[in-house]
C-alpha positions in Angstrom: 3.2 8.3 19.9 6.7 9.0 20.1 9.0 10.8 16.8 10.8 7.3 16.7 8.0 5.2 16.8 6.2 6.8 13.7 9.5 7.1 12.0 9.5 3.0 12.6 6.0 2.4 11.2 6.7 4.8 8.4 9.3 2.6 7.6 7.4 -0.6 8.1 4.7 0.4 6.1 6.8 1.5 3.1 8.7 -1.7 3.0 5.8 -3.2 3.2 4.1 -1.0 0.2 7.3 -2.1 -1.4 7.0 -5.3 -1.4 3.6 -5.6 -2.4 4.3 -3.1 -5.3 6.9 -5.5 -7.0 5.4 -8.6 -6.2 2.8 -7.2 -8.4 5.2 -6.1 -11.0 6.1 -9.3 -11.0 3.1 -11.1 -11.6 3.8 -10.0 -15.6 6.6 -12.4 -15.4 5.6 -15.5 -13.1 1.8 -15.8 -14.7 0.5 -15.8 -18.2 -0.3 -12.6 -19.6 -3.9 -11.7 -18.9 -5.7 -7.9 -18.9 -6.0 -7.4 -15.6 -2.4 -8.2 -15.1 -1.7 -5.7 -16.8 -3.3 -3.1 -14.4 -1.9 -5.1 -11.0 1.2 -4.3 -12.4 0.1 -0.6 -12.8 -1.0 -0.8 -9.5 2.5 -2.1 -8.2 3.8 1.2 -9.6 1.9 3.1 -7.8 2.3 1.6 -4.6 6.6 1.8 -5.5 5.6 5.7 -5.9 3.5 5.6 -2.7 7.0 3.5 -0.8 9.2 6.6 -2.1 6.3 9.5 0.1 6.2 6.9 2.9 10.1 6.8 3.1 9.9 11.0 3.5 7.7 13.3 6.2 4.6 13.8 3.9 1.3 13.6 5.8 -0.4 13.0 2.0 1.4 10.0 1.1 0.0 9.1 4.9 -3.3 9.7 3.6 -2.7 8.6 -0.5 -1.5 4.9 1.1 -5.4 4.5 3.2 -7.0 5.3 -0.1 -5.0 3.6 -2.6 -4.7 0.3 -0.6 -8.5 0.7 0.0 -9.3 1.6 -3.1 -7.1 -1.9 -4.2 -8.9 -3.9 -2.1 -12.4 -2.9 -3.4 -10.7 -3.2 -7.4 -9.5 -6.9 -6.6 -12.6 -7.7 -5.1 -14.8 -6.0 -8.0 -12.6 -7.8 -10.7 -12.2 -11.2 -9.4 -12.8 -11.6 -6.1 -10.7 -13.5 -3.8 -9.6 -16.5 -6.4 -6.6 -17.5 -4.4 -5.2 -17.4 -0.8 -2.3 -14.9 -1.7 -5.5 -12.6 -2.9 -6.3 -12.7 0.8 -3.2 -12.4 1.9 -2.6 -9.2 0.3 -6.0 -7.8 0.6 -4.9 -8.4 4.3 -2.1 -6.8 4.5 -3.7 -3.9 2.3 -6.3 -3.5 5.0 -3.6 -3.0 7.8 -1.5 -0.5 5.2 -4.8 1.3 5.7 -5.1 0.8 8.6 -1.3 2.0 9.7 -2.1 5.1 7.4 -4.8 6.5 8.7 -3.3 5.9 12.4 -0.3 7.5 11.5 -1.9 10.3 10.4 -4.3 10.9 13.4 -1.1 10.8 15.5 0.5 13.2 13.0 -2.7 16.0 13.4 -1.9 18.1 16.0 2.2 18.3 14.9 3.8 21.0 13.2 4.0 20.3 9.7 7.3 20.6 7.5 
């Protein structure tokens, strides 16, 4: 993979993050208050945190966005499951932050590191 290329998909996958990190902030706001809102919303912070590493060179925030977005997926699905489509649709797109991650990453290995 070329240096621009990665640069675009780190950028992709931190807007990305981004969005999915204040949509769940949101959630306080646009639902009734519940528990478990209360950690998506703790979850949307870390996923603004993990948009800020993605935005840099860091080959860990590579890695820390295939195992927090993984480690949503399996928490959303542990707590309530799928209820509604948007569920899926962010579990989704979860899977492919993963997914993007851990590519990103094995084309990072054999670089020089900063």
């Amino acid at each position: 993979m070329h240096e621009r290329q990665i640069h675009q998909l780190r950028h992709l996958a931190a807007a990305l993050v981004t969005a999915i990190g204040l949509w769940q902030i949101a959630q306080l706001w646009l639902q009734h208050f519940r528990e478990d809102l209360l950690l998506e919303a703790l979850w949307g912070g870390v996923y603004l945190l993990l948009a800020l590493g993605l935005v840099g060179r860091s080959r860990f925030s590579l890695f820390a966005t295939g195992v927090v977005c993984l480690g949503h997926i399996v928490w959303v699905l542990q707590s309530r499951g799928l209820a509604t489509p948007l569920d899926g649709l962010v579990a989704l797109i979860d899977l492919c932050l993963a997914g993007l991650g851990v590519s990103l990453l094995w084309a990072l290995r054999h670089r020089g590191s900063v």
